[in-house]
BADRENDO-144396 format. One line per field, with one value per residue: residue in three letters; x, y, z of N, C-alpha, C in turn; residue number from 0. Coordinates in steps of 0.02 Angstrom, whole numbers. Atoms other than C-alpha are relative to their C-alpha. Layout:
residues N
residu	ALA ...
n.u	X ...
n.v	Y ...
n.w	Z ...
ca.u	X ...
ca.v	Y ...
ca.w	Z ...
c.u	X ...
c.v	Y ...
c.w	Z ...
num	NUM ...
***
This chain:
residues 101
residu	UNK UNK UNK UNK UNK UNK UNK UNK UNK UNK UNK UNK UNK UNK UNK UNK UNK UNK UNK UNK UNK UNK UNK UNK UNK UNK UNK UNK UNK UNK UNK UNK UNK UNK UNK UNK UNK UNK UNK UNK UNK UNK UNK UNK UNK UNK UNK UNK UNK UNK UNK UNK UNK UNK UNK UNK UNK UNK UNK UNK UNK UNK UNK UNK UNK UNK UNK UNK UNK UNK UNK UNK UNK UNK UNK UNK UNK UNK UNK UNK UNK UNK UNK UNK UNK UNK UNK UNK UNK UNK UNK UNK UNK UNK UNK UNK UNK UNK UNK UNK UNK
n.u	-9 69 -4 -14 62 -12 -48 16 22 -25 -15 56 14 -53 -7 40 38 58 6 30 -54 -51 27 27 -58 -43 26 29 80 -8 31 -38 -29 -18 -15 -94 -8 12 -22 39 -25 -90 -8 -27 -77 35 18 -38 -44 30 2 -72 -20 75 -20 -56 -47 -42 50 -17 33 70 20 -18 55 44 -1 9 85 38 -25 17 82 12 -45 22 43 -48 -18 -59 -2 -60 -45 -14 -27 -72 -21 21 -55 -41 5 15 -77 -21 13 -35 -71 -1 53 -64 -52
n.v	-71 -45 -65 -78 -8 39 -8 -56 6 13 -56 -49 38 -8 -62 -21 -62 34 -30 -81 -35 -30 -33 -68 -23 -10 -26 20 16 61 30 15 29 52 51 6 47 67 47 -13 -71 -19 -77 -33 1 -68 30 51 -26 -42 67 -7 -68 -26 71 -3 52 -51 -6 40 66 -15 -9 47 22 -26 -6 57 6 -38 42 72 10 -13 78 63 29 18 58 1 -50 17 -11 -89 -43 -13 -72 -39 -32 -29 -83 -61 -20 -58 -91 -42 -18 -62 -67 -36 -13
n.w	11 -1 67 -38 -38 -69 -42 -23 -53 -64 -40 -11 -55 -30 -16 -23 33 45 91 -25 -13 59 46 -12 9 86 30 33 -22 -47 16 34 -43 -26 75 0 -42 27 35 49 10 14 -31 57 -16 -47 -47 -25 -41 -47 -58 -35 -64 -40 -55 -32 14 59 53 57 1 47 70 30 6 58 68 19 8 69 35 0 9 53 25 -21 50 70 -6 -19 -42 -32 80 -3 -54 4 30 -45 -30 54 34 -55 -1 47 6 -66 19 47 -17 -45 34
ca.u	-620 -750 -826 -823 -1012 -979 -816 -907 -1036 -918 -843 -994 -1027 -867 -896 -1054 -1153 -1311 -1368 -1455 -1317 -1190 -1319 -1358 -1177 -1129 -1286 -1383 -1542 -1514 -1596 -1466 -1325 -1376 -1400 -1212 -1182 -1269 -1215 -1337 -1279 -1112 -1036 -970 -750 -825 -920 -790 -680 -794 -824 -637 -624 -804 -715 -564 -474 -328 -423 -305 -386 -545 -520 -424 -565 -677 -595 -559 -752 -786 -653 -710 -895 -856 -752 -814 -922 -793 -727 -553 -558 -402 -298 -377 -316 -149 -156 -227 -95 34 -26 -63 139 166 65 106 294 235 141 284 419
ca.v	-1085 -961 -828 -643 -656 -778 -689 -536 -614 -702 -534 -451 -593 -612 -413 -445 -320 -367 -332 -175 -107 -118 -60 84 128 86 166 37 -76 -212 -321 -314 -339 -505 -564 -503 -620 -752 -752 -686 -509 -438 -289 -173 -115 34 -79 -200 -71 16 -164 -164 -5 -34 -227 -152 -279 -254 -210 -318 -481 -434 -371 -515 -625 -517 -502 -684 -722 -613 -722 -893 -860 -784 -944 -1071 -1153 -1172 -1327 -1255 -1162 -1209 -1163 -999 -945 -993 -887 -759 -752 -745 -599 -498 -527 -461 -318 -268 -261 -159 -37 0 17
ca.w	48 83 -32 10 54 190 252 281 383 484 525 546 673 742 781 864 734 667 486 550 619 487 354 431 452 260 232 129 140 278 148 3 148 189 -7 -17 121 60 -109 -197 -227 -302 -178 -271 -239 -119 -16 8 73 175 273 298 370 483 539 560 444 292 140 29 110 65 -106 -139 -95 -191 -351 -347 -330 -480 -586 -523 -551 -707 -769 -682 -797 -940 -976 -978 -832 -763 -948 -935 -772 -824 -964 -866 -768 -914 -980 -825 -813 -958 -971 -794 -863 -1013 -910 -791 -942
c.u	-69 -24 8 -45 25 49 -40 -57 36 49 -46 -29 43 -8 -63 -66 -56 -10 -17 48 60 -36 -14 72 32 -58 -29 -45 39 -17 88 88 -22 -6 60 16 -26 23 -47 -14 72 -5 42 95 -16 -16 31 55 -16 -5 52 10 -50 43 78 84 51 -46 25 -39 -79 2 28 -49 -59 -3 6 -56 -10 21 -47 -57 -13 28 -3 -39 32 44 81 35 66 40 -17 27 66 41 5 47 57 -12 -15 87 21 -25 -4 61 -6 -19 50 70 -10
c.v	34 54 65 14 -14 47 76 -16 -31 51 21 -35 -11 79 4 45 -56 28 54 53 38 17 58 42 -7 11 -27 -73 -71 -74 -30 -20 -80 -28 20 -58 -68 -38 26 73 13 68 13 12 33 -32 -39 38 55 -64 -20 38 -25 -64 9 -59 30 -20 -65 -67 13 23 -60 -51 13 -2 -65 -51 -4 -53 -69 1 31 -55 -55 -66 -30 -55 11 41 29 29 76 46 6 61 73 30 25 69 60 -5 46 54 12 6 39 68 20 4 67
c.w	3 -58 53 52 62 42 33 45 66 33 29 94 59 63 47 -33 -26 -66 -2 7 -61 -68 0 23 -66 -29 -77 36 35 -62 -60 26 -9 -74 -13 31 -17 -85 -66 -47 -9 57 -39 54 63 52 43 33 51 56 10 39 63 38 12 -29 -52 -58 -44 -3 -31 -64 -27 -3 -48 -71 -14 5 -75 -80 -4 -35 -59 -65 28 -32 -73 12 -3 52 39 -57 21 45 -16 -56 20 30 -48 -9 34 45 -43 -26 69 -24 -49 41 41 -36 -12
num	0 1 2 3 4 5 6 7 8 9 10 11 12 13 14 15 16 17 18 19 20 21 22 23 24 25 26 27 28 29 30 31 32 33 34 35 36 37 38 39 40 41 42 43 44 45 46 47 48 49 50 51 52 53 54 55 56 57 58 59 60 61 62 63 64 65 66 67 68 69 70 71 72 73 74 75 76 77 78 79 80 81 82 83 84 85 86 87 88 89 90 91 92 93 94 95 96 97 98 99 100
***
């Protein structure tokens, strides 16, 4: 599985664009681009759906990628990492069913 970084350079690449290019079309520093890409930078929700629109892809894949980054690398390290997702999920059932009653 890839991270977000990665998937956005292998669009970016895929597309032919260089780092130049698509920085200066999402209007930020060529520099903090490629530490996204590598891994070493969070993009923010904005960004990630501005490099949907720019590669022409559906946003959902990319935020889904994205937000499930943010999870892993925020629970990754815990020795029950696996338990918590499941809860995780539980309860983002059931308060999604409260919030739409």
């Amino acid at each position: 599985m890839e991270t977000v970084g990665k998937q956005i350079r292998e669009l970016r690449r895929r597309n032919k664009f260089t780092l130049s290019r698509v920085s200066k079309e999402l209007r930020i520093d060529p520099s903090v681009l490629s530490k996204i890409e590598r891994g070493e930078r969070n993009a923010s929700r904005k960004l990630i759906i501005e490099l949907a629109t720019l590669f022409n892809v559906d946003q959902e894949e990319l935020l889904l990628n994205y937000y499930s980054d943010k999870v892993v690398y925020e629970i990754m390290k815990e020795t029950y990492a696996n338990k918590i997702l499941k809860v995780a999920e539980k309860k983002l059932q059931y308060m999604s069913g409260n919030i739409n009653e």
